[in-house]
C-alpha positions as a Markdown table, in Angstrom:
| # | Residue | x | y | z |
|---|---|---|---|---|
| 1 | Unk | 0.0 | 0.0 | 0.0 |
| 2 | Unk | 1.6 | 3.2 | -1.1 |
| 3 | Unk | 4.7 | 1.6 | -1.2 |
| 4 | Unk | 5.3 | 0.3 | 2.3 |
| 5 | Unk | 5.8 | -2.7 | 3.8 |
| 6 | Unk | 4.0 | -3.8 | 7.1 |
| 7 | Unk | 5.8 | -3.3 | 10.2 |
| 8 | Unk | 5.3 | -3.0 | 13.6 |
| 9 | Unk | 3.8 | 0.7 | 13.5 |
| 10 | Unk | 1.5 | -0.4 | 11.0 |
| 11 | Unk | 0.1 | -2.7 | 13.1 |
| 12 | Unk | -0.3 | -0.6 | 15.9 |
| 13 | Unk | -1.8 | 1.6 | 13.9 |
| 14 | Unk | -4.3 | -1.0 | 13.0 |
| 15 | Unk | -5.3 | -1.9 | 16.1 |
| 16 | Unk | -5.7 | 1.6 | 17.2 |
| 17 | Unk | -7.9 | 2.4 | 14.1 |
| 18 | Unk | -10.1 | -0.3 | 15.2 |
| 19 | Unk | -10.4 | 0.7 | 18.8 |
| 20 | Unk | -11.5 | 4.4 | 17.4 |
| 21 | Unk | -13.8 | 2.4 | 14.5 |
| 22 | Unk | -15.7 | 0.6 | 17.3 |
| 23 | Unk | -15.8 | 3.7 | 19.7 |
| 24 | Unk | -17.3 | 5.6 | 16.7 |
| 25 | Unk | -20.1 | 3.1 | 16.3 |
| 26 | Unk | -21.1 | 2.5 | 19.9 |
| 27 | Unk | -21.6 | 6.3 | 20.8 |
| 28 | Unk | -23.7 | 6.5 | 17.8 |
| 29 | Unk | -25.6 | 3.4 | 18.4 |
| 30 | Unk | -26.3 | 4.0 | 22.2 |
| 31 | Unk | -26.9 | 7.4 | 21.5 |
| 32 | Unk | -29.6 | 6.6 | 19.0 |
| 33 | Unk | -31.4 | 4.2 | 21.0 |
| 34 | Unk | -31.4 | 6.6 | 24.1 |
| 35 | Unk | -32.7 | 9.3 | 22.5 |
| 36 | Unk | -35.2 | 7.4 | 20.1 |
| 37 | Unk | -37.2 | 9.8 | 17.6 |
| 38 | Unk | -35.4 | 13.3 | 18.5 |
| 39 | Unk | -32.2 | 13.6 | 18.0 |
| 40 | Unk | -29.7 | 16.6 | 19.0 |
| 41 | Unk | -26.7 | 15.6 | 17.2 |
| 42 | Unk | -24.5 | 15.3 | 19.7 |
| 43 | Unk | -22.7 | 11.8 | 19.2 |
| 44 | Unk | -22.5 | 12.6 | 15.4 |
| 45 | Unk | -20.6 | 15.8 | 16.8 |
| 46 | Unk | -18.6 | 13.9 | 18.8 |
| 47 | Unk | -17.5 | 11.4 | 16.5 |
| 48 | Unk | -16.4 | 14.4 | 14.0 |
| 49 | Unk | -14.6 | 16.2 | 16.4 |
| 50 | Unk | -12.9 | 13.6 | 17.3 |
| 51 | Unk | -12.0 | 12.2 | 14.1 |
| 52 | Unk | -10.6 | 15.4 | 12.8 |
| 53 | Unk | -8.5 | 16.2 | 15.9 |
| 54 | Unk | -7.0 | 12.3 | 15.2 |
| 55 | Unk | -6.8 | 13.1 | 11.3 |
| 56 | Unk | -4.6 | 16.3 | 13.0 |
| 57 | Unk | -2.4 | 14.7 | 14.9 |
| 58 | Unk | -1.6 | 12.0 | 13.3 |
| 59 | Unk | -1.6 | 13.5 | 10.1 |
| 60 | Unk | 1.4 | 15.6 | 10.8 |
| 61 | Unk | 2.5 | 12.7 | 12.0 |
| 62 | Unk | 2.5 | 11.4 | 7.9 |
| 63 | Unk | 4.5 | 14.2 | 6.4 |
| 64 | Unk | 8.0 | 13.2 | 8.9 |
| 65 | Unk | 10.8 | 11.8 | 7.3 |
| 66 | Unk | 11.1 | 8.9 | 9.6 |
| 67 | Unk | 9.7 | 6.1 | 8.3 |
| 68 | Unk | 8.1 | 4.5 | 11.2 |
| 69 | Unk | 6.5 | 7.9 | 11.8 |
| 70 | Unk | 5.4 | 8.2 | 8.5 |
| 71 | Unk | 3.6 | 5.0 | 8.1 |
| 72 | Unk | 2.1 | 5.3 | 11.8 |
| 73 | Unk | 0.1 | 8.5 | 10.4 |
| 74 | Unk | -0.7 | 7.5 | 7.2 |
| 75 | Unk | -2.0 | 4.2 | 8.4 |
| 76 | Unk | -4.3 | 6.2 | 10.9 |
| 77 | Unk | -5.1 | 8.9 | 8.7 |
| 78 | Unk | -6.4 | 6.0 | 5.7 |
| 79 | Unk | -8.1 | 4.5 | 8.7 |
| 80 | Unk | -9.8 | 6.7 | 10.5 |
| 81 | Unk | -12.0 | 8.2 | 6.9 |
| 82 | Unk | -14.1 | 5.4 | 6.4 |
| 83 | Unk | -14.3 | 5.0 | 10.2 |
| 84 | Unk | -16.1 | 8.5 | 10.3 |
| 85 | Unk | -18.0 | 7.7 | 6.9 |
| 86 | Unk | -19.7 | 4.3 | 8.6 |
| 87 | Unk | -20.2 | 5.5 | 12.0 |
| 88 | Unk | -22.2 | 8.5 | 10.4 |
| 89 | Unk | -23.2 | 7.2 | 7.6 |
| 90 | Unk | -23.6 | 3.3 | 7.4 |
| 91 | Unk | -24.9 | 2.3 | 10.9 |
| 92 | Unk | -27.9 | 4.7 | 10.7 |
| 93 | Unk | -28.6 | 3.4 | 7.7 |
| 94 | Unk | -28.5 | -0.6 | 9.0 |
| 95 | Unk | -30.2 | 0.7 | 12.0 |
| 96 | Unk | -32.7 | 2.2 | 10.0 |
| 97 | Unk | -33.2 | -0.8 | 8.1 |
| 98 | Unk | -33.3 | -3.2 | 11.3 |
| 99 | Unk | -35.8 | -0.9 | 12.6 |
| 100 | Unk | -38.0 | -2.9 | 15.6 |
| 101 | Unk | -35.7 | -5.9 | 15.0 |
| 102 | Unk | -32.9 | -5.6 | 17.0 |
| 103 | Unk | -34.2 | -3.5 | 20.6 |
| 104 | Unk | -31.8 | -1.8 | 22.8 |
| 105 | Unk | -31.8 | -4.7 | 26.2 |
């Protein structure tokens, strides 16, 4: 991928992405099912805000000349997009669709 082998900060990276990917989808799950036909936005602000403060940080971290630096941000920064993109967009839409299936225990 973009001309870099896996290492060990890749995979680090990795697991991190996934620990923000699931964090991402649980605040806007719960959030829905607390609130249930109003909604004030607030875990979809959340989950942007802390996105683009990741995409910051570790997006400087993806213009260093260290290698191990470089692939640590630029596997977080390819990451942590289509985290954002399916916690916003892609789990309302499957909890739309699973509507009165699946209730909140």
């Amino acid at each position: 991928m973009l001309g870099m082998n896996v290492n060990m900060f890749n995979v680090a990276a990795s697991v991190l992405v996934m620990g923000l990917s699931i964090d991402y989808g649980v605040f806007i799950v719960r959030s829905r099912w607390a609130s249930g036909p109003v909604r004030d936005g607030a875990a979809e602000r959340a989950v942007v805000t802390s996105a683009l403060t990741t995409l910051c940080g570790f997006g400087a971290l993806s213009v260093a000349r260290h290698p191990a630096m470089f692939s640590l941000g630029i596997t977080v920064v390819l990451g942590i997009i289509p985290a954002m993109v399916c916690a916003l967009l892609v789990i309302p839409a499957l909890q739309h669709r699973t509507a009165g299936e699946l209730e909140p225990s």
